[in-house]
N, CA and C atoms as an extended XYZ file, in Angstrom:
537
Properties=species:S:1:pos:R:3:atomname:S:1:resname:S:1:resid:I:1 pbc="F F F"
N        12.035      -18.606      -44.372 N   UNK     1
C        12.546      -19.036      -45.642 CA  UNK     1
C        13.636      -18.072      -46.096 C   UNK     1
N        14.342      -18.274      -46.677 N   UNK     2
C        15.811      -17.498      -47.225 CA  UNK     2
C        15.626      -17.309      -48.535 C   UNK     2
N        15.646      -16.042      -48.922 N   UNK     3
C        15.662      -15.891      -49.988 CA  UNK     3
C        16.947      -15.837      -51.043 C   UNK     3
N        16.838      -15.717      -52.181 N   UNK     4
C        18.185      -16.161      -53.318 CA  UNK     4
C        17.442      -15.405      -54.432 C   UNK     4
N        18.791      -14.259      -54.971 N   UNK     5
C        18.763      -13.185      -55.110 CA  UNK     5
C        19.753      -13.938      -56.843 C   UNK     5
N        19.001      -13.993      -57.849 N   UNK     6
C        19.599      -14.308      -58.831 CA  UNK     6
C        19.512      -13.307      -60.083 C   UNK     6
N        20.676      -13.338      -61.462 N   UNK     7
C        20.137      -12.648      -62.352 CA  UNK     7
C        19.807      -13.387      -63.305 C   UNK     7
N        18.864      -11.937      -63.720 N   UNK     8
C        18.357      -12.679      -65.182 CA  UNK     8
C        18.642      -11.250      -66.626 C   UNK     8
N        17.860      -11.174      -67.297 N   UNK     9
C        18.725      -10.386      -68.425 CA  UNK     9
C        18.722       -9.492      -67.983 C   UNK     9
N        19.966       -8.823      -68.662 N   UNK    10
C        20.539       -7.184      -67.885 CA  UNK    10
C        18.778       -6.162      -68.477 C   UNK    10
N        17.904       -6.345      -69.212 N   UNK    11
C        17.087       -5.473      -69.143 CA  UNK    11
C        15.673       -5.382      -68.289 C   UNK    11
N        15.918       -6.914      -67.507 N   UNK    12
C        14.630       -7.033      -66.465 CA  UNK    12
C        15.249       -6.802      -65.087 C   UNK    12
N        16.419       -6.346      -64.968 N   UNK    13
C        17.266       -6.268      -63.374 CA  UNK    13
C        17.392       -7.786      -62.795 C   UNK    13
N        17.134       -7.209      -61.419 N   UNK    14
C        17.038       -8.260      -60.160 CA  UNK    14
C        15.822       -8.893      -60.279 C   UNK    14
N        15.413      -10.002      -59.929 N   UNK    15
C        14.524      -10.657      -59.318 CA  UNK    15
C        15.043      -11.745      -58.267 C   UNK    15
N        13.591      -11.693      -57.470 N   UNK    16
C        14.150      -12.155      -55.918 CA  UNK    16
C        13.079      -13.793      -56.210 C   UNK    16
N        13.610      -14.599      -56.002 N   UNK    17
C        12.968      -16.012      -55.966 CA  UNK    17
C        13.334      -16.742      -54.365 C   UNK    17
N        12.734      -17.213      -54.097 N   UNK    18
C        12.335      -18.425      -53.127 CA  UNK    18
C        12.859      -19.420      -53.542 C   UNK    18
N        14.286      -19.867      -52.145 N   UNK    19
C        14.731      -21.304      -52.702 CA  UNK    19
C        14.345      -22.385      -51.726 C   UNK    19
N        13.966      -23.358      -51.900 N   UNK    20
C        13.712      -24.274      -51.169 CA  UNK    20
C        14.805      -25.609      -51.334 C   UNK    20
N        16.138      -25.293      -51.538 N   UNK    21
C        16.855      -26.420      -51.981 CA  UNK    21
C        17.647      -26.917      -50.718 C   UNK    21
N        18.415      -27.982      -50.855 N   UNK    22
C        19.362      -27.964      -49.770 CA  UNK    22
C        20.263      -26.954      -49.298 C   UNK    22
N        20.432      -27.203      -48.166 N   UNK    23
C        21.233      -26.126      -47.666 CA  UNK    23
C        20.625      -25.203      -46.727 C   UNK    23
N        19.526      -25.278      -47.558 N   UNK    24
C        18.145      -23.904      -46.652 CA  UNK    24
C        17.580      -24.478      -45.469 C   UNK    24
N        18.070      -23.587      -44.141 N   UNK    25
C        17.223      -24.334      -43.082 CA  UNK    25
C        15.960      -23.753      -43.017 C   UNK    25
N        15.594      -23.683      -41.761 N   UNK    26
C        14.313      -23.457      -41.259 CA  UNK    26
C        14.739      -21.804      -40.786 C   UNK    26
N        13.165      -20.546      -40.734 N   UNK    27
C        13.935      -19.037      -40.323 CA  UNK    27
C        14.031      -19.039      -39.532 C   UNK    27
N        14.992      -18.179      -39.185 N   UNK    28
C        15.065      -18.232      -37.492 CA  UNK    28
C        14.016      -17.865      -36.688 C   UNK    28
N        14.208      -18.295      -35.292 N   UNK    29
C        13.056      -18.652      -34.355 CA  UNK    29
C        12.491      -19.522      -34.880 C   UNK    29
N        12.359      -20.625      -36.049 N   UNK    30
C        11.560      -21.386      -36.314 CA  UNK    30
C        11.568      -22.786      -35.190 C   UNK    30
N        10.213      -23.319      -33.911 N   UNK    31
C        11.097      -24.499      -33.623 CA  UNK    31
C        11.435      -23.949      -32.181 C   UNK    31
N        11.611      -22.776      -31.678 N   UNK    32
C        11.962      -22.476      -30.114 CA  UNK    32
C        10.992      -22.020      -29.558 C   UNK    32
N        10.536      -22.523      -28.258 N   UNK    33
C         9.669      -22.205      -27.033 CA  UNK    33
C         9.417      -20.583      -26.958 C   UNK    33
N         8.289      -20.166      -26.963 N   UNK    34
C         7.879      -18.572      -27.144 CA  UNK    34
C         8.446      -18.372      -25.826 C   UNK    34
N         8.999      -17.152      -25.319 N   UNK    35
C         9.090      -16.552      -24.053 CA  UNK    35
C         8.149      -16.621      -23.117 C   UNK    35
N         8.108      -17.229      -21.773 N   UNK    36
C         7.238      -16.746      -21.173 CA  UNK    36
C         6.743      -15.570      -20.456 C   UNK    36
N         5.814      -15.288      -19.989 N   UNK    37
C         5.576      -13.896      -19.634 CA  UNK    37
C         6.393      -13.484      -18.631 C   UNK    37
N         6.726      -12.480      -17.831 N   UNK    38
C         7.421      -11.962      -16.674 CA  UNK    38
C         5.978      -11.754      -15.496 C   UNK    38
N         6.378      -12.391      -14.387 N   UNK    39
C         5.617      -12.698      -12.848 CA  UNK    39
C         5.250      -11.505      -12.491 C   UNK    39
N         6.441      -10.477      -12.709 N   UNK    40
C         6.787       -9.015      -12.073 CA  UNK    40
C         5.212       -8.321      -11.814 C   UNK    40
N         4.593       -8.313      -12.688 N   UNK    41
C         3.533       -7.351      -12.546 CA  UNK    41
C         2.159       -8.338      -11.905 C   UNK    41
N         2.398       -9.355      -11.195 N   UNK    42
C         1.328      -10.062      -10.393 CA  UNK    42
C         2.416       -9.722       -9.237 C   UNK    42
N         3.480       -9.726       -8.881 N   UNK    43
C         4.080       -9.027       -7.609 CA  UNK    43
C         3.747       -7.717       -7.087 C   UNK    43
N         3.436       -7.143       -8.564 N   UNK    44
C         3.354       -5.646       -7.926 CA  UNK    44
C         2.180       -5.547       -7.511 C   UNK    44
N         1.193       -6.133       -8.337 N   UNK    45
C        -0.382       -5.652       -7.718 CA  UNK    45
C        -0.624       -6.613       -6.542 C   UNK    45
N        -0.200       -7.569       -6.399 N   UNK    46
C        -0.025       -7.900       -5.130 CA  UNK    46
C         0.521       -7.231       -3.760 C   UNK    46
N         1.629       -6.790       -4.426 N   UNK    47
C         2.430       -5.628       -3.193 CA  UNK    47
C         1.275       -4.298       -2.866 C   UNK    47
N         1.136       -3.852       -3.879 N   UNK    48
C        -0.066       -2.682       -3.727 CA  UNK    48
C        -1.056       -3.328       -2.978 C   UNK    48
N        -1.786       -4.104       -3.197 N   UNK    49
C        -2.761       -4.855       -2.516 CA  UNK    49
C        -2.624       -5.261       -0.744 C   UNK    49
N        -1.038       -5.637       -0.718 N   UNK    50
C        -0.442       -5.656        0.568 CA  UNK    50
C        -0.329       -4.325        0.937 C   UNK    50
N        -0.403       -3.619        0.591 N   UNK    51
C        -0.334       -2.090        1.039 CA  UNK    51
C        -1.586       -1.285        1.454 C   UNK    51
N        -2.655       -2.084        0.586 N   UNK    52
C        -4.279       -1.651        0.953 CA  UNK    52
C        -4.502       -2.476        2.367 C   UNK    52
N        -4.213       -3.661        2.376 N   UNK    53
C        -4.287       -4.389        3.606 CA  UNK    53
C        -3.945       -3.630        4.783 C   UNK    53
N        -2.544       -3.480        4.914 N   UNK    54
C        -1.694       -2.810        5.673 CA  UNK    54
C        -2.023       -1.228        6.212 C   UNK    54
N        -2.810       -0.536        5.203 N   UNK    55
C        -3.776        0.457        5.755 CA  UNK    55
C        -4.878        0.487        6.208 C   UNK    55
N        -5.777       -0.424        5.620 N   UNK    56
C        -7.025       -0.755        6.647 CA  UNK    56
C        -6.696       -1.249        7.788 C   UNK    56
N        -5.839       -2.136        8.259 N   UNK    57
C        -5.260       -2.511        9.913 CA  UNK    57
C        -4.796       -1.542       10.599 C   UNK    57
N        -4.425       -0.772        9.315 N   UNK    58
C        -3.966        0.596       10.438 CA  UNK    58
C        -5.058        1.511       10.786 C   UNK    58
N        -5.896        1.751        9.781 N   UNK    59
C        -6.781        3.089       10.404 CA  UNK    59
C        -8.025        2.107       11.597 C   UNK    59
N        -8.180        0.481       11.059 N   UNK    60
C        -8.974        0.233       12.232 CA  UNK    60
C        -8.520        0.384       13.489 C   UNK    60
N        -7.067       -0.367       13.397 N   UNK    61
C        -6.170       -0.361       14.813 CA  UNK    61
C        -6.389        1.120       15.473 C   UNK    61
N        -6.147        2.125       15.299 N   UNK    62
C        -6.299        3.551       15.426 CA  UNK    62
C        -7.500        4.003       16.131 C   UNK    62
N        -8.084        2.962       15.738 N   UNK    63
C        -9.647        3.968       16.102 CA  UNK    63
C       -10.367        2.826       16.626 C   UNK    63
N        -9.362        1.423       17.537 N   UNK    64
C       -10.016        0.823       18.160 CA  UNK    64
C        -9.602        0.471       19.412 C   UNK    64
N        -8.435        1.190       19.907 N   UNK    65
C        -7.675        0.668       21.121 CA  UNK    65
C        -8.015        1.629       22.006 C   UNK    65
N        -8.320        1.148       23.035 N   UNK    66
C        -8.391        2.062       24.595 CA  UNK    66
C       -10.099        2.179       24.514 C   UNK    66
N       -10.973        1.456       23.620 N   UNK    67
C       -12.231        1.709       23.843 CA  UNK    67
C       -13.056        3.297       23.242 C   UNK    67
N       -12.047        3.840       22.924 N   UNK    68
C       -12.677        5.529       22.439 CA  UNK    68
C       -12.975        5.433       20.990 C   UNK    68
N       -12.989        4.336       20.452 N   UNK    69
C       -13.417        4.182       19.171 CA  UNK    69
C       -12.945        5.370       17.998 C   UNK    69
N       -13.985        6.138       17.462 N   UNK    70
C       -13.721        6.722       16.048 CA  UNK    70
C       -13.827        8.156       16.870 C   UNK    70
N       -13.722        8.210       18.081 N   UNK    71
C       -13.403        9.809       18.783 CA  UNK    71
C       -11.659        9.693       18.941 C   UNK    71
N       -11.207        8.807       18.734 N   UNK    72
C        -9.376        9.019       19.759 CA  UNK    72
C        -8.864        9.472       17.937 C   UNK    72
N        -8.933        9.504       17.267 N   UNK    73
C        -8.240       10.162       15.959 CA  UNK    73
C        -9.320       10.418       15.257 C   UNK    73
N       -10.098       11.191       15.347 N   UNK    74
C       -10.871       12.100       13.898 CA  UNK    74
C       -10.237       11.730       12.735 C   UNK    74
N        -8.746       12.137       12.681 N   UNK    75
C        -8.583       12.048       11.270 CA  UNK    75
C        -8.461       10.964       10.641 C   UNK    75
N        -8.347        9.867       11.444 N   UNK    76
C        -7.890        8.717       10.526 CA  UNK    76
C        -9.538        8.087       10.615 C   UNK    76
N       -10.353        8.385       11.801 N   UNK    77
C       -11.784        8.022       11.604 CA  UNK    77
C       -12.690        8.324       10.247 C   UNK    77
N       -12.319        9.495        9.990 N   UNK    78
C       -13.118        9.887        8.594 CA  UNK    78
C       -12.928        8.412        7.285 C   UNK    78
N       -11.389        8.112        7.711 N   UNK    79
C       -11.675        7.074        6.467 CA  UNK    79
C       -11.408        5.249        6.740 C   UNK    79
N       -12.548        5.792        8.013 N   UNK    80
C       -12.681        3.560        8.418 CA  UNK    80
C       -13.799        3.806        6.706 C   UNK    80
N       -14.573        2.668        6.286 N   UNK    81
C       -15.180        1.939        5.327 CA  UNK    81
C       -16.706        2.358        6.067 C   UNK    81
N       -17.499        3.092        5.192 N   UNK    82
C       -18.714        3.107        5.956 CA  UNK    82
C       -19.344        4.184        6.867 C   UNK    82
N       -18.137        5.093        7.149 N   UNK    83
C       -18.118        6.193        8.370 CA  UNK    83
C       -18.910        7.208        7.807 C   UNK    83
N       -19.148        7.416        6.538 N   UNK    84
C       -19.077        8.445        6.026 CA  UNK    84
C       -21.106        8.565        5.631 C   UNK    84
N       -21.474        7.383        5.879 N   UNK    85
C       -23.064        7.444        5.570 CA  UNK    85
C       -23.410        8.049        6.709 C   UNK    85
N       -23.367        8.605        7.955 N   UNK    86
C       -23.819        9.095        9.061 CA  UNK    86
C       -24.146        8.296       10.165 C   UNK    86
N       -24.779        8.913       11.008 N   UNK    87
C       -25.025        8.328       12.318 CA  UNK    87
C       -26.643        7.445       12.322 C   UNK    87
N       -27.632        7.885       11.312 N   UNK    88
C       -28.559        6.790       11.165 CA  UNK    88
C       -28.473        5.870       10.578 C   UNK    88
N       -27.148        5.377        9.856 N   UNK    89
C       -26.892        4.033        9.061 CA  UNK    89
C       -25.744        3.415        9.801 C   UNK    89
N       -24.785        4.216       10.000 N   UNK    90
C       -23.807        3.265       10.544 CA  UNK    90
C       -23.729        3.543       12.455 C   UNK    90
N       -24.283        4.494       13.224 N   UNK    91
C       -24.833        4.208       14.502 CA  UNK    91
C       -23.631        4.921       15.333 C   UNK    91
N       -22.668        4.472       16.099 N   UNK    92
C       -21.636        5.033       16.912 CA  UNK    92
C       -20.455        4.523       16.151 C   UNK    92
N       -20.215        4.205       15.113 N   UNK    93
C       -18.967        4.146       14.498 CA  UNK    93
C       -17.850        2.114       14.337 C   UNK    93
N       -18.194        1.533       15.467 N   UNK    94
C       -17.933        0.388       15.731 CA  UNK    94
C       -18.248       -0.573       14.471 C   UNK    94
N       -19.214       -0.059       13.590 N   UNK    95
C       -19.258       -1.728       12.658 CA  UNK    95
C       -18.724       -0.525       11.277 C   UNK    95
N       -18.418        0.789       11.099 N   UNK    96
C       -17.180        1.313       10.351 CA  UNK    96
C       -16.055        0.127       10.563 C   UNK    96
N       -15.403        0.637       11.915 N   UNK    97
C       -14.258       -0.279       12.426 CA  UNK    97
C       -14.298       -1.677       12.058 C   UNK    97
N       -15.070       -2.515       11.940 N   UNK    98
C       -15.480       -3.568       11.672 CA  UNK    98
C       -15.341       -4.044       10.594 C   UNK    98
N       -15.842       -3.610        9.880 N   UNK    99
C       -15.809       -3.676        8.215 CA  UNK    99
C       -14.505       -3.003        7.761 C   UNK    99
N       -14.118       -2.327        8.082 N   UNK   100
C       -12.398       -1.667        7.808 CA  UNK   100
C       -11.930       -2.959        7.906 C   UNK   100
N       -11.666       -3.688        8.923 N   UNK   101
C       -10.802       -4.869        9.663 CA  UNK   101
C       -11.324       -6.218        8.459 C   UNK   101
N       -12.685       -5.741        8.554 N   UNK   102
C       -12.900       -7.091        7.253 CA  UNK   102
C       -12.529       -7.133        5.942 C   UNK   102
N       -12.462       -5.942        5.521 N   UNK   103
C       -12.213       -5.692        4.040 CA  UNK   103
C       -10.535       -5.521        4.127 C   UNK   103
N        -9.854       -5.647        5.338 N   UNK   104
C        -8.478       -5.634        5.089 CA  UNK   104
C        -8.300       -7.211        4.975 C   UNK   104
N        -9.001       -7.942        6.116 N   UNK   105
C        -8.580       -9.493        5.726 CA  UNK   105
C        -9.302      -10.057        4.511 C   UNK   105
N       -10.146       -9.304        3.835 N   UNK   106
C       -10.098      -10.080        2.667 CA  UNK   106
C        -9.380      -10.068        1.428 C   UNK   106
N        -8.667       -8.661        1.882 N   UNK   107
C        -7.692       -8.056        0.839 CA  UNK   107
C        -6.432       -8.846        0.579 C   UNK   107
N        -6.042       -9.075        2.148 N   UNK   108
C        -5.081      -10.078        2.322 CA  UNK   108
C        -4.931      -11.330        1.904 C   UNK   108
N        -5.939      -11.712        1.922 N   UNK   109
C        -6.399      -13.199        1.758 CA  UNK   109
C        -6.347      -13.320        0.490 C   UNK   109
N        -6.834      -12.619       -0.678 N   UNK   110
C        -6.541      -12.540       -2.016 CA  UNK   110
C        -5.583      -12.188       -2.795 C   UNK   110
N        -4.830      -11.095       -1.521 N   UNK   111
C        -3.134      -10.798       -2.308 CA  UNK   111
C        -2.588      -12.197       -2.170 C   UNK   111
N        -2.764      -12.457       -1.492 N   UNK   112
C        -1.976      -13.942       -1.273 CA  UNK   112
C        -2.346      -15.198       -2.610 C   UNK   112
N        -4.201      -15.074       -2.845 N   UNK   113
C        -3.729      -16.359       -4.078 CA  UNK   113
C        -3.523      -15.029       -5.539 C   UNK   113
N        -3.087      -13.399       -5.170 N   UNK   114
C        -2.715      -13.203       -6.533 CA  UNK   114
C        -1.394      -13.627       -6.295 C   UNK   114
N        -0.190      -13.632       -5.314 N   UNK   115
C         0.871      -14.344       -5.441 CA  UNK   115
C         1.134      -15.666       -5.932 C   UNK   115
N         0.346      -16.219       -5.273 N   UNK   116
C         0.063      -17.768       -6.191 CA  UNK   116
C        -0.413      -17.675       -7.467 C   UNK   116
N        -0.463      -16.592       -8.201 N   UNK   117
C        -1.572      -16.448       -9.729 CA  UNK   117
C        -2.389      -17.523       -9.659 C   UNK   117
N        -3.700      -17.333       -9.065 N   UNK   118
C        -4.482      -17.428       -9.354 CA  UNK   118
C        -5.416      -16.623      -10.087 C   UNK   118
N        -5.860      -16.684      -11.277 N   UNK   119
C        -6.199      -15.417      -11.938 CA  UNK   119
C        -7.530      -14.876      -11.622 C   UNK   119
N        -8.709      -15.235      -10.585 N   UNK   120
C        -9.788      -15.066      -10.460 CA  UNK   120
C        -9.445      -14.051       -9.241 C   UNK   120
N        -8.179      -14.242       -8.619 N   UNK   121
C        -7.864      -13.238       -7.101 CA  UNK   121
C        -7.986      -11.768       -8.191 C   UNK   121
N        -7.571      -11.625       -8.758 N   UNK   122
C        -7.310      -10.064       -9.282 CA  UNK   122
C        -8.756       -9.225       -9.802 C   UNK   122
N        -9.399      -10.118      -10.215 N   UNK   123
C       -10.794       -9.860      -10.386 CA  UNK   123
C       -11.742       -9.692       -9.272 C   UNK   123
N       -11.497      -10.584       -8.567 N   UNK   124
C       -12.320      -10.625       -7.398 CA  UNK   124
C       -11.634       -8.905       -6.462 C   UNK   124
N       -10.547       -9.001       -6.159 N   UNK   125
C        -9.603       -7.479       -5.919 CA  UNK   125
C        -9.882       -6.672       -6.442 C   UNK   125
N       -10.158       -6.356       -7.995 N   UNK   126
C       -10.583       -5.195       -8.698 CA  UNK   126
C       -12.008       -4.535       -8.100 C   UNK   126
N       -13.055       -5.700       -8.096 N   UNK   127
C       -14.237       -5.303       -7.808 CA  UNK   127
C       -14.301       -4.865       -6.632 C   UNK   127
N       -13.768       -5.486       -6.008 N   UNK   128
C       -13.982       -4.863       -4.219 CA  UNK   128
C       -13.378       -3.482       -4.086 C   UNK   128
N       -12.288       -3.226       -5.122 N   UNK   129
C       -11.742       -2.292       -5.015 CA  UNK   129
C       -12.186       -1.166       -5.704 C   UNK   129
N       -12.801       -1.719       -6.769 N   UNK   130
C       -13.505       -0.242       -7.423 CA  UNK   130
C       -15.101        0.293       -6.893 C   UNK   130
N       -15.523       -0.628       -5.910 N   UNK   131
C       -16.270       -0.754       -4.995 CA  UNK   131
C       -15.524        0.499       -4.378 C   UNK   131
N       -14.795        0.087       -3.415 N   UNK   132
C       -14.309        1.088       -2.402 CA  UNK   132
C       -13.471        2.432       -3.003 C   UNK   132
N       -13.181        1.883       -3.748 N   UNK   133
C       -13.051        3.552       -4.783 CA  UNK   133
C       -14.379        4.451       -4.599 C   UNK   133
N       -15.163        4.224       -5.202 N   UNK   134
C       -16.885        4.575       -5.219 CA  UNK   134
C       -16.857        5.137       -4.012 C   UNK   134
N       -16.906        4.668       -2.897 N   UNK   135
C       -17.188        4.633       -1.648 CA  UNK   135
C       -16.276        6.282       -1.086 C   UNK   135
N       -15.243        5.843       -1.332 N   UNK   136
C       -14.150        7.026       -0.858 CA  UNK   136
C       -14.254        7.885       -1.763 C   UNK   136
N       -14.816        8.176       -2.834 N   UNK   137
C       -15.147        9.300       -3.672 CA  UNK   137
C       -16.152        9.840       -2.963 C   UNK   137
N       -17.353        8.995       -2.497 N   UNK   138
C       -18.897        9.550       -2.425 CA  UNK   138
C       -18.305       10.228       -0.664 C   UNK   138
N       -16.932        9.856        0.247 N   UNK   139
C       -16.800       10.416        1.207 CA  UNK   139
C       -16.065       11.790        1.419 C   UNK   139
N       -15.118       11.894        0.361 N   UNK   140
C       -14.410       13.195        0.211 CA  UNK   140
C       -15.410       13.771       -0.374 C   UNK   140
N       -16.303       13.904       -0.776 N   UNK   141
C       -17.194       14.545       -1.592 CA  UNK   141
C       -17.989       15.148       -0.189 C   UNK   141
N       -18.503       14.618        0.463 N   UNK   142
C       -19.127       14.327        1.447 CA  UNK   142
C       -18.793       15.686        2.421 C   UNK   142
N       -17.502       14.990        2.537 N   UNK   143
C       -16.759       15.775        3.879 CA  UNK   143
C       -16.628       17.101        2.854 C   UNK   143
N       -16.189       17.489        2.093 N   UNK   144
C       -15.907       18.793        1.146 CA  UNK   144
C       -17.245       19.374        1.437 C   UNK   144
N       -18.427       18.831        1.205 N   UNK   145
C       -19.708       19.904        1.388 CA  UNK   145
C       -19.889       20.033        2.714 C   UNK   145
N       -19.542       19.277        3.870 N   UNK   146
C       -19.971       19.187        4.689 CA  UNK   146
C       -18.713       20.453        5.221 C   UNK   146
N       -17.761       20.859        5.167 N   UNK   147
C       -16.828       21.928        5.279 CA  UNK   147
C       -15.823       21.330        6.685 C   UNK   147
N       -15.726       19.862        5.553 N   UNK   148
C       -14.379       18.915        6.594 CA  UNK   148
C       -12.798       19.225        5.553 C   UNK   148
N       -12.395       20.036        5.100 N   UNK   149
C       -11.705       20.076        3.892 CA  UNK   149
C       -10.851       19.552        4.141 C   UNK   149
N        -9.920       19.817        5.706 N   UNK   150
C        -8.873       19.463        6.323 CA  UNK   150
C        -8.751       18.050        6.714 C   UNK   150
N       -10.194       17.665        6.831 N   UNK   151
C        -9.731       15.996        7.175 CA  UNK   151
C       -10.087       15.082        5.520 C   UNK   151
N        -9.720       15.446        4.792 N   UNK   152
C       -10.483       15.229        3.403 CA  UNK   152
C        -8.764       14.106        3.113 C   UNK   152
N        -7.582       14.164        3.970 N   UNK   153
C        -6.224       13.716        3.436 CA  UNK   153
C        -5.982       12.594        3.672 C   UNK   153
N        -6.749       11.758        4.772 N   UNK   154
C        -6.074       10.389        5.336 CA  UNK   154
C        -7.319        9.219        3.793 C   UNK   154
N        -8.696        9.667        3.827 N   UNK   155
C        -9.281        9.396        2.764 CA  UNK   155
C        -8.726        9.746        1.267 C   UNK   155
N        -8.475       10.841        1.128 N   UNK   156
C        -7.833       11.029       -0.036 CA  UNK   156
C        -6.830        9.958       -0.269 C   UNK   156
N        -5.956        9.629        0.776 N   UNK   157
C        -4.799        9.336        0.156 CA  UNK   157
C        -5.453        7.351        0.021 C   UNK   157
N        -6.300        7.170        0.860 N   UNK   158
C        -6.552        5.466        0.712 CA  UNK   158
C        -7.206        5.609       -0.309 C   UNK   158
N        -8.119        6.791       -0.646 N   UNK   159
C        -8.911        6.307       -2.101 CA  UNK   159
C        -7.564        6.501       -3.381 C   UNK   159
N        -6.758        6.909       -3.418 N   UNK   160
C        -5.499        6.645       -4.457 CA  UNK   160
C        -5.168        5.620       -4.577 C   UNK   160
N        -4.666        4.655       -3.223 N   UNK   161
C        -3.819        3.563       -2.754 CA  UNK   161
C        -5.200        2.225       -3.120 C   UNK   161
N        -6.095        2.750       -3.093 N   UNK   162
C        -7.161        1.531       -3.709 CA  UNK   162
C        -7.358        1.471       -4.968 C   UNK   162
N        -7.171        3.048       -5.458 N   UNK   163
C        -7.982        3.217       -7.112 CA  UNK   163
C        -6.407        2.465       -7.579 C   UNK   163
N        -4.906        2.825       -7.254 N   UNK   164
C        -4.143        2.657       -7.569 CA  UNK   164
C        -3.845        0.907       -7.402 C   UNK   164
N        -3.940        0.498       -6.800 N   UNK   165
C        -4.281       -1.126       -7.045 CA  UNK   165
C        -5.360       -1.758       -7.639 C   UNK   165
N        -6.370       -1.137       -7.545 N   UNK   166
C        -7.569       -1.651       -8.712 CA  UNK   166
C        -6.990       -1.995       -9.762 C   UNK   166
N        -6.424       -0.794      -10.516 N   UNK   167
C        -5.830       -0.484      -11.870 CA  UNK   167
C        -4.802       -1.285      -12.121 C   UNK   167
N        -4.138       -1.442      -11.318 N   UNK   168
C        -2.776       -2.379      -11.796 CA  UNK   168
C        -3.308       -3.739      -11.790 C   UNK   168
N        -4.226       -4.186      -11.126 N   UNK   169
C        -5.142       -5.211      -11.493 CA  UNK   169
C        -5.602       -6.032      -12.152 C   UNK   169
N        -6.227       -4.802      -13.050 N   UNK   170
C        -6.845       -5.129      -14.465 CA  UNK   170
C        -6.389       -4.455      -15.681 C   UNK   170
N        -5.076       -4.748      -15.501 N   UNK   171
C        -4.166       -4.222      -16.517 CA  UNK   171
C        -3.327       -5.683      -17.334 C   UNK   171
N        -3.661       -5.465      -18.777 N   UNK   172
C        -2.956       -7.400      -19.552 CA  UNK   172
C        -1.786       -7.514      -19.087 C   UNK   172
N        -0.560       -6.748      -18.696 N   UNK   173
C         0.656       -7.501      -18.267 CA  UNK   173
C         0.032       -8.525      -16.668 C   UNK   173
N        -0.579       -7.979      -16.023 N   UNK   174
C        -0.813       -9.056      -14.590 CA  UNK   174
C        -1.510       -9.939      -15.375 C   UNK   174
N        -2.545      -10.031      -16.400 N   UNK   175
C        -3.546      -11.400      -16.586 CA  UNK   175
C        -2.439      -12.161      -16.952 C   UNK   175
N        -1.408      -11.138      -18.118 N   UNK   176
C        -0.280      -12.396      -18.532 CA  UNK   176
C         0.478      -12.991      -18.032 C   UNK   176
N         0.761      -12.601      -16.504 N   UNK   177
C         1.608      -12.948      -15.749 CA  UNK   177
C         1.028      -14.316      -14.707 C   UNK   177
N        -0.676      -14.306      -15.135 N   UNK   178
C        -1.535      -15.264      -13.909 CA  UNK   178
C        -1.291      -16.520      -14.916 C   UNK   178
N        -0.812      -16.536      -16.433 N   UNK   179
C        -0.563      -18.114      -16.901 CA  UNK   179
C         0.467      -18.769      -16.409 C   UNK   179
């Protein structure tokens, strides 16, 4: 509404009144389509997400070719998914590898409908991911008492690259971006 700025006696000043007469349109923005949100931040946690993928294929790949399993790189063995409960839960290392390879294709599989915004992929991503956050905390922890300090870096850095896509996740610019 526009206001109209009239006088009245020189001892009451200004007063401001409301005109509703001709002439007066509608205020601005009254009547135009709200902005829609920007995509950008369902790209990114998607890209991050492609990046969690892209490291679990790598540390399984690593520690599964030529048959020497989670002995041909120590260091990247410390952080398959699972390695880190010992040898009476997870056995000679092979269903680590396993589950690395699975939790990358499911990672994948969901970056893909967060590209499509689908808004249930990012949720479903968060959890798995703050899951494996958990997981890679309870292993650097692990390896630190256990006096692995030096191999504490290939884990360190995936538990960032997970906690760090969790978060962008479940952050309101991506939900706003899944309408």
């Amino acid at each position: 509404m526009a206001r109209i700025v009239t006088a009245v006696h020189p001892n009451q000043g200004w007063q401001a009144t409301q005109g509703h007469g001709p002439g007066y349109g509608p205020p601005p923005g009254w009547g135009q389509q709200p902005l829609r949100p920007s995509v950008a931040p369902a790209f990114l946690a998607g890209g991050l997400w492609l990046a969690v993928a892209v490291l679990c294929f790598v540390l399984a790949g690593l520690n599964s070719a030529d048959g020497k399993g989670v002995r041909q790189t120590p260091e990247a063995a410390v952080a398959l998914l699972g390695l880190a409960f010992g040898r009476d839960v997870i056995g000679n290392g092979d269903p680590a590898i396993v589950a690395t390879y699975v939790a990358g294709g499911v990672v994948l599989l969901f970056a893909a409908l967060l590209f499509a915004r689908l808004g249930f992929a990012r949720w479903v991503l968060a959890a798995l991911g703050f899951l494996v956050v958990a997981y890679y905390v309870f292993a650097v922890v692990r390896l630190t008492i256990n006096h692995g300090g030096t191999l504490i870096i290939v884990p360190g850095i995936a538990l960032m690259l997970w906690l760090a896509a969790s978060m962008v996740s479940v952050l309101p610019p991506v939900g706003r971006a899944m309408r």
